[in-house]
N, C-alpha and C positions, 0 to 999 in steps of 0.2 A: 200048213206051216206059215210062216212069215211073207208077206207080201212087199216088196218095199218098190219105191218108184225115186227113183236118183238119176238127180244130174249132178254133174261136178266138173266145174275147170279151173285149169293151173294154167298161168300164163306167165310167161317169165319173158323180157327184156334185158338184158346186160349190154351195153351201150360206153366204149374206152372211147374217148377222141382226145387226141393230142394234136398242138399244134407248135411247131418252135421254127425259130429264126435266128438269123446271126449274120452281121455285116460290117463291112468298114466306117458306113458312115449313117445309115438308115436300114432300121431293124423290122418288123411289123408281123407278129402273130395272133392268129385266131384261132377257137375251138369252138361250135355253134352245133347243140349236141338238143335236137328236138326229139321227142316220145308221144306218140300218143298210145292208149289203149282203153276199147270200149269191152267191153262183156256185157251179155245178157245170158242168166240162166235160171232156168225155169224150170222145177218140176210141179207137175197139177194131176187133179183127176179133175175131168170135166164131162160136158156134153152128155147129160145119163147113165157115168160108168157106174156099175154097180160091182163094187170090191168088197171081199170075206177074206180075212187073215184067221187060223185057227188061232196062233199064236201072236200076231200082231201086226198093225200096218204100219210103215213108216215113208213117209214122204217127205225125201230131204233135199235142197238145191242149195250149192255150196259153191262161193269162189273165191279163188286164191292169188290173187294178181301180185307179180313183183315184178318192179325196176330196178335196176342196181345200173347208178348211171355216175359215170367219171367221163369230167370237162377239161382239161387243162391246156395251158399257154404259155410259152417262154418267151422270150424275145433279150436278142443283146448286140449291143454296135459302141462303136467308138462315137459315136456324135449323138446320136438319140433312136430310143427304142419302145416300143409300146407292145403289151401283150394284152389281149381281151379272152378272156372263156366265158361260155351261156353255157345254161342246161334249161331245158321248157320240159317239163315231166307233166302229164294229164293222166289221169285214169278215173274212170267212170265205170264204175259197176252196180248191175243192176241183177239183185236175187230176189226169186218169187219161189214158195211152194204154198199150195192154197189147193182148196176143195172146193168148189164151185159149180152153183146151174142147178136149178130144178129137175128132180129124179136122182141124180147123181150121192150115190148113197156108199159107203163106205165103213163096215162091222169089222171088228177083232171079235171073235170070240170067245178066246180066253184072255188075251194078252193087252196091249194098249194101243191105243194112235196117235199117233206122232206126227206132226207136221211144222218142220224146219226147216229155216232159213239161214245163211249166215254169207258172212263176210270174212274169212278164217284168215289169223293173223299167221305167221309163217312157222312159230315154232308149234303149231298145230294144226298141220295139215291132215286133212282125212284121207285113212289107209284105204278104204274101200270107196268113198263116199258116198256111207248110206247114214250118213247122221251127222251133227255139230256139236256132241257131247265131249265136256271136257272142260275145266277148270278157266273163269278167267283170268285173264293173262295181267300182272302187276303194270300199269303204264309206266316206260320208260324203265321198265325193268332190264329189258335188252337191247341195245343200241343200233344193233343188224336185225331186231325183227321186229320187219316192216312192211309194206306196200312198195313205198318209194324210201330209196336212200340214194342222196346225191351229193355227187362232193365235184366244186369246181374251185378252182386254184389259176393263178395265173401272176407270171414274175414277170420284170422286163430290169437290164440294165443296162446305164450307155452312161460314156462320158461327160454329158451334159444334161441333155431330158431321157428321163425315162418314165413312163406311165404303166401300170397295171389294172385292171378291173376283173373281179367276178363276179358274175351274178347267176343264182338259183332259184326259179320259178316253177313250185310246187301245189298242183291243185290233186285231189283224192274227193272224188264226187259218188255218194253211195248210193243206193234205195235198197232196203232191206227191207222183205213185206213176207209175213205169214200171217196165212186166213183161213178160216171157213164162212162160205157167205151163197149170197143168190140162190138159196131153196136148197142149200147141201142137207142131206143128213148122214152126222157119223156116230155110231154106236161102237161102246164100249162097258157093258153092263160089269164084266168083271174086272176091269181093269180101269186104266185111267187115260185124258184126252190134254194132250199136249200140245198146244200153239207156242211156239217160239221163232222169235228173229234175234239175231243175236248180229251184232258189227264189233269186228274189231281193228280197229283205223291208225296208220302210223304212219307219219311222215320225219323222218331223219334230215337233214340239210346243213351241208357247212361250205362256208364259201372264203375264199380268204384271196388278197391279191397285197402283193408287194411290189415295190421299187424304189431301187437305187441309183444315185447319178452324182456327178462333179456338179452341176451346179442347180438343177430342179427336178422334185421325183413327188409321185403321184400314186396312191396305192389306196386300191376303195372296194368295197363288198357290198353285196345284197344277198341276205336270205329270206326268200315273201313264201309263206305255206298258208294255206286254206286247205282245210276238213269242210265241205261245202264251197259256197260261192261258185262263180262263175266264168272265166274266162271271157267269154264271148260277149256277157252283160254282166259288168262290173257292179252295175247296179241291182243287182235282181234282190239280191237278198236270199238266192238258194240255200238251201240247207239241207244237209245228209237226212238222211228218213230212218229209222229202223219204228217199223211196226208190227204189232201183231194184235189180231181183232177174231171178232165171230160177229156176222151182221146176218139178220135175215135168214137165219139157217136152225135146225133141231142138232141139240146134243143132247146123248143119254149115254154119260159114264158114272164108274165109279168114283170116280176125280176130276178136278177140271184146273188145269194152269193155263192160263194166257201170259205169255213175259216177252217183254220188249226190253232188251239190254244192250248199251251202248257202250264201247270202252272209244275213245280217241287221245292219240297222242301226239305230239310236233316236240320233235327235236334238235331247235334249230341255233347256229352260230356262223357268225361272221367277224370280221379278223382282216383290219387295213394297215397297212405296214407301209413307212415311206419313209428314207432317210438321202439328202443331198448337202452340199456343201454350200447352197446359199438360201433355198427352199424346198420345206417340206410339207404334203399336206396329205394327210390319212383320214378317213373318213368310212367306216362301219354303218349296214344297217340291218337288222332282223324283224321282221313285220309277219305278225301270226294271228291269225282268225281259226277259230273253231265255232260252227254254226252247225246246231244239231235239234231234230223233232222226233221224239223217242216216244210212243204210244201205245199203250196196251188199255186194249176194251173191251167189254162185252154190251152191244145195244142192237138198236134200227130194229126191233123185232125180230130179236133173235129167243128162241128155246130153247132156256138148258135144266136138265134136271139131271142131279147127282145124288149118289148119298152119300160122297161124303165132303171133301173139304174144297172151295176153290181159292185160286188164289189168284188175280189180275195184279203184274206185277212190271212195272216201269221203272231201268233202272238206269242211270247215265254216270261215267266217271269220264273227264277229259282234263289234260292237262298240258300243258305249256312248258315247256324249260329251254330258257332262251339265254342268249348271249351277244352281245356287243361289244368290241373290243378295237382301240387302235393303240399305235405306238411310230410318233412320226420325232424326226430329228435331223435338226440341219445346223450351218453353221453359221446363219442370218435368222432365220424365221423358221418357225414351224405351227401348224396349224391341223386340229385335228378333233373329230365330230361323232359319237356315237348316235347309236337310237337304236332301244329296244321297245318293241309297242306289242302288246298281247293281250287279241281281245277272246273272251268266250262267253256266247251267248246262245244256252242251250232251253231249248220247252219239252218239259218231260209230265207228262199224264197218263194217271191210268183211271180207270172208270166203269163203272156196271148201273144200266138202266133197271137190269128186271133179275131176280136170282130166288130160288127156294131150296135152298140149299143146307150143308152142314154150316162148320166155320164158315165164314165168308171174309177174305184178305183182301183190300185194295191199297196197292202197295206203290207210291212213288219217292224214288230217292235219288240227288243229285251230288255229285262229289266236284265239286271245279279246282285245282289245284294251278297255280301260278308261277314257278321259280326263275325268275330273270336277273341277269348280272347287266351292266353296264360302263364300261370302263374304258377310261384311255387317260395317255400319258404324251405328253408334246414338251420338249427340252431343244433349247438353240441359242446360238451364239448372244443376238438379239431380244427376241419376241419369240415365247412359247405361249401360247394360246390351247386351252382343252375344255371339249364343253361334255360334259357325258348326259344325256335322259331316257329316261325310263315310265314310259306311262302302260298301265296295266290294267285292265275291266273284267269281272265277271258281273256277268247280268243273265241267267238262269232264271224259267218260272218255272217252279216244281206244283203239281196239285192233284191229289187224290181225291175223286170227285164221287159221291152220289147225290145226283139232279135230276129235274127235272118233271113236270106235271106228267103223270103217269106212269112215274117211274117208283116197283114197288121191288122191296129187297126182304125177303121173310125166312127166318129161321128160326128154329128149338134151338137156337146153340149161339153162336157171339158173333158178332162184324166187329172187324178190324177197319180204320178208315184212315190212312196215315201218310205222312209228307215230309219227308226228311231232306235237307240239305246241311253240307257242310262245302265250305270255302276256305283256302289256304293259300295266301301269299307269302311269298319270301323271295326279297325281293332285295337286292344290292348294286350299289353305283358309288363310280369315285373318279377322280380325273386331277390331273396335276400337271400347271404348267410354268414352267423355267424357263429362265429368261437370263442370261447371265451377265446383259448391259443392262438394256432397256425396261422389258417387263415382260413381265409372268403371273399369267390368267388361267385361272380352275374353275368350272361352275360345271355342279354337279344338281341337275332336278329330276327327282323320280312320285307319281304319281299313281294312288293304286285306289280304284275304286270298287264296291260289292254294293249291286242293284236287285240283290236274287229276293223275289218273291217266293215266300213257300204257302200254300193253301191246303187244308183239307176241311171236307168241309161235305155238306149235308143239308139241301137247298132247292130252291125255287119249285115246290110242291113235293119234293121226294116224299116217302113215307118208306120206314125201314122197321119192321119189328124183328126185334132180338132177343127171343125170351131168354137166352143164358144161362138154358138147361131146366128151366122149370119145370117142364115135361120129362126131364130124363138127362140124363148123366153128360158130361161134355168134356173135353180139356179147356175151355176156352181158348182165348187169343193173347196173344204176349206183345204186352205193350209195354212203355217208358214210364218212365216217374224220376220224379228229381225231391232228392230229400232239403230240405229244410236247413242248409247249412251254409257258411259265408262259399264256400265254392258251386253250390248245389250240385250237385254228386247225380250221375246220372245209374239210373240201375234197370233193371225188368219188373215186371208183374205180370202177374195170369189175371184177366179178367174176363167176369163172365156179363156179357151182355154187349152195350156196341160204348164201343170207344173210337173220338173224331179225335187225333192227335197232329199237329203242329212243331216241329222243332227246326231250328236253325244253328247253324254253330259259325263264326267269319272269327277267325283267324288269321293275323297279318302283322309279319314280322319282317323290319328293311330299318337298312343302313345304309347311309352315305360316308364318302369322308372325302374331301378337296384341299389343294393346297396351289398357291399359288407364289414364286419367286421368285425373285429378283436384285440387283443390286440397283437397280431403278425403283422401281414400281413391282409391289406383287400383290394379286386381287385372288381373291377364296370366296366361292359362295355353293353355299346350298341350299337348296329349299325340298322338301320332303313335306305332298300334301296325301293326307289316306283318311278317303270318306266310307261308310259305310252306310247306307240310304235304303238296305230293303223292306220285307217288310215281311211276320210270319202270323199268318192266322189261323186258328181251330174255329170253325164254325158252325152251327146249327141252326136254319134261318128260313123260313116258310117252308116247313118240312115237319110233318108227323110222325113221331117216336111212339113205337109201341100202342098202347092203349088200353081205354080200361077192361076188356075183358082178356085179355093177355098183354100185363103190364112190364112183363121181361124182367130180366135183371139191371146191372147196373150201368149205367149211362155217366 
């Protein structure tokens, strides 16, 4: 029968803290709501095991971490009153399933083998947890499924001062790793050999604070999320991992998929509210990094022999939708300050050193998606002041790679060698400030930049022949083409032999609008800068194609 080796944990947090307060003359609440959670889960064969599936092997390790964490704060007095909420959310998890170690052998013999890995988002959790099979999930398709979801909120009001703040700090740290490596051998003669790591990453966050007062009020947000990075060293430059490889090991199936696929998403808004009778100042801020290294290989002296199609496939989609918001008003001054900042900066590759195979597909694609607002509105007796900005980056390097001296890829039938990105901003800011003596200032600046390198490419001594079926019959491989027209029209083709393809697509649509007024003085500005600076290459480059006693098909 089937032999399966499974690990699988579900980890759940739920975390309510309230804090409130109420007095005659001095108010003061707090809610200070920390989280941490580690996981590490591991399924292996190791150390010499020597495993027969009649029907199939599957080695799955899967984790399912949630937070669900509410912060909040009241505060209220006749004289003055201040209310503060935190939330500190961590989660780190770590999934391995791998085959591993010299001797350590592992046959299906009829069925397949399977070794996966995941990071399972929450509207697919596994009923058994003997596998991560199952549709990826649309990012920010659903706003509760997640890892982390945090909401903190915090009011204060008093007769003369009252302050509010909240703030929400969200880290989601992964390593997603499936292997076969160190002298494994796994056999699958009738069926087919499946390496997969799959992540699927979601962080939610909205943070909002208010206050009200007779004569000063003070109401400000933070929502910071990181998919990677580091808490502890700010500096490091960490990054979520999802890999899946074969190094140094034999495989003999009838199929071969290596796939490394990423999804990450942050959901995040913030929301400052402040209105007094002589001053007011509101102030928003939403700060989002996604940092991701998504791999999929086949090398280091690894064997595989198949007969029929492999596919080495690296796949990342992450996306951003953010929000900045305030709304401050008094009956002297008001003053009030967004900032939405979202950076993603993902390295996706996939790659094959040595292959004798059917088709042969080396597959990397990146999706970066952007959607931020930025807004706020300041109106007062006097002086309304509103500044909103919005700076936005993707910088992604996508590359489908065959390299390297010694490195020989040979088949009757077609290489696929391909590198696809698409990038999408949309992106909106506006701020308006009224003033109804003195003056009333608007300035509205949003910045969106796309640094995504795309490469595929065929280099530094590779040699790859792809006869293309000249030996015998094939479907080939389905690649891209662009017709000859003022839009050039994207469509498919079958081709038979090796195709090195290149594509990029940046997309980037944003609006401002500002107003500033007065019966004094009224000032309006915007500025909107969008660079687009990457860079997409197809290349072929100290590398030997084919040759003349087997000259392939077409290139």
């Amino acid at each position: 029968g089937m032999v399966t080796v499974a690990a699988n944990s579900v980890a759940r947090i739920f975390n309510v803290t309230v804090g409130a307060s109420g007095a005659g003359e001095l108010a003061l609440s707090g809610s200070v709501s920390v989280n941490f959670m580690k996981e590490d889960v591991q399924a292996q064969v190791t150390g010499g095991a020597d495993i027969t599936g009649q029907t199939g092997v599957n080695i799955a390790a899967t984790d399912s971490p949630v937070m669900l964490i509410v912060a909040g704060a009241g505060a209220g007095a006749g004289t003055a009153a201040v209310g503060l909420a935190s939330a500190t959310n961590d989660i780190r998890s770590n999934v391995a399933a791998f085959v591993e170690g010299s001797g350590t052998s592992v046959t299906a013999t009829a069925g397949d083998v399977q070794v996966q890995a995941g990071l399972r988002s929450n509207s697919d959790l596994p009923g058994s947890g003997t596998g991560i099979s199952g549709a990826r999930p649309d990012p920010g398709a659903d706003p509760l499924d997640s890892q982390i979801w945090a909401l903190t909120v915090a009011g204060a009001g008093a007769g003369e001062f009252a302050g509010a703040g909240a703030l929400s700090l969200n880290w989601l740290r992964a390593t997603v790793n499936a292997h076969i490596a160190a002298g494994a051998e796994v056999i699958a003669n009738n069926g087919s050999v499946t390496v997969s790591a799959k992540d699927d990453s979601a962080v939610r966050s909205l943070a909002g604070g208010g206050a009200g007062a007779g004569t000063g009020g003070i109401g400000a947000a933070v929502s910071y999320n990181y998919l990677g990075g580091d808490p502890d060293h700010p500096g490091s430059g960490f990054a979520n991992t999802t890999k899946a490889y074969i190094e140094a090991a034999t495989v003999t199936a009838g199929a071969l998929t290596v796939e490394a696929i990423s999804n990450g998403v942050i959901n995040s808004y913030a929301l400052g509210l402040a209105g007094a009778g002589t001053f007011a100042g509101a102030g928003a801020l939403s700060l989002n990094w996604i940092q991701k290294t998504v791999d999929a290989h086949v090398g280091n002296n690894a064997t595989v022999t198949t007969t029929g199609d492999v596919t080495i496939n690296a796949n990342d989609a992450s996306a951003i939708y953010s929000g900045a918001g305030q709304i401050s008003g008094a009956g002297g001054t008001a003053l009030g300050a967004v900032v939405a900042y979202n950076d993603i900066a993902d390295n996706v590759s996939a790659s094959i050193t040595s292959s004798n195979y059917s088709d042969i597909s080396v597959l990397a694609a990146s999706g970066g998606t952007v959607g931020s607002a930025a807004v706020g509105l300041s109106g007062a007796g006097s002086a309304g002041v509103a500044g909103s900005s919005g700076a936005n980056i993707i910088a992604n390097t996508v590359q489908a790679l065959i390299e390297g001296a010694g490195t020989t890829v040979s088949t009757d039938d077609s290489v696929l060698v391909q590198a696809l990105a698409r990038d999408t901003f949309n992106v909106y800011g506006g701020s308006a400030g009224l003033g109804l003596a003195v003056v009333g200032v608007g300035g509205t600046a949003l910045v969106n930049q796309d640094d995504t390198d795309v490469i595929a490419a065929v280099r530094d001594g590779a040699a790859v022949s792809a006869l293309g079926s000249v030996l015998g019959a094939a479907p080939g491989v389905s690649a891209l083409k662009w017709a000859d027209d003022a839009d050039g029209t994207q469509s498919n083709q079958t081709v038979l032999g090796l195709v090195v393809e290149a594509s990029s697509t940046e997309s980037v649509e944003t609006a401002a609008g500002t107003a500033g007024a007065s019966a004094g003085t009224g000032i309006g500005i915007n500025i909107i800068v969008n660079i687009i600076n990457g860079s997409t290459t197809a290349e072929i480059n100290d590398a030997k194609i084919n040759s003349s006693v087997k000259q392939g098909g077409d290139v």
